[in-house]
N, C-alpha and C positions, 0 to 999 in steps of 0.2 A: 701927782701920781698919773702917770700916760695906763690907758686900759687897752690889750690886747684886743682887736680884731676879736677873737671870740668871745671873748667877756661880753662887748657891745654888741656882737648875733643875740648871746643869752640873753640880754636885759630889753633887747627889743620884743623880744620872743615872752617873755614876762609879762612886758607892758601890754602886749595883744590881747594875751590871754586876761591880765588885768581889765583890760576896755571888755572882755566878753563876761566877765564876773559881773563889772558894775551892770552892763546892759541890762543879763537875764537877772538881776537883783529888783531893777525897775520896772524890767514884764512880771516878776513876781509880785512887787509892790500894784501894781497896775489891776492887776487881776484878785488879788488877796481884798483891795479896796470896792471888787465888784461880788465878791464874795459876801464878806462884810453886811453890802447892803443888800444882797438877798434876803443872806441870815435876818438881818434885823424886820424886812417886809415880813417873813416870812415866820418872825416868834422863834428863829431856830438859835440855840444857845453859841456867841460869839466862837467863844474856846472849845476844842473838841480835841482834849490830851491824847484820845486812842491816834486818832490822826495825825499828830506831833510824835507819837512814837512811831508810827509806823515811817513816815515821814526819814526819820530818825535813822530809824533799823534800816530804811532802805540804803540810804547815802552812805552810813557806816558798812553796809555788806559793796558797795562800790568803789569804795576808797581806804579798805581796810590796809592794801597791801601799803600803801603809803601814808596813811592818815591816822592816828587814833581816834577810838573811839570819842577818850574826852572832849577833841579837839572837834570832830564833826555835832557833838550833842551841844557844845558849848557856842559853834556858831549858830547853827540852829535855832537854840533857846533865847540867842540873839535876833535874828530873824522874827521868831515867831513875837516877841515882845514888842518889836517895831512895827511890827504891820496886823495883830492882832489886840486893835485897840478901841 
């Protein structure tokens, strides 16, 4: 199967925005693990659900017009499992 000239703009155009998901996945990992070790100096409880919602409700009022909600709470609750640990 030969791909049209614009097919290959799109999927580079993909991959960019892909390489900038993974980045800020890792500045959030980065900072989530400085977090963490606050909380833990500091007696302050790891998980903090209000903040997961708000979190939540933010990205979902950003991405509503294209995104569902399941679909942004569902990564998220991904997210938050991985690096609040």
């Amino acid at each position: 199967m030969v791909m049209s000239d614009d097919l290959i703009i799109y999927r580079s155009k993909i991959d960019l925005i892909d390489d900038r998901i993974a980045a800020a996945l890792k500045d959030r990992a980065i900072l989530t693990t400085e977090i963490q070790k606050y909380k833990q100096k500091n007696n302050i409880q790891k998980k903090d659900e209000k903040r997961e919602e708000q979190i939540i409700n933010r990205m979902t009022r950003a991405t509503s017009e294209y995104i569902s909600k399941e679909l942004i709470t569902n990564i998220y609750k991904l997210i938050f499992k991985e690096t609040v640990k």
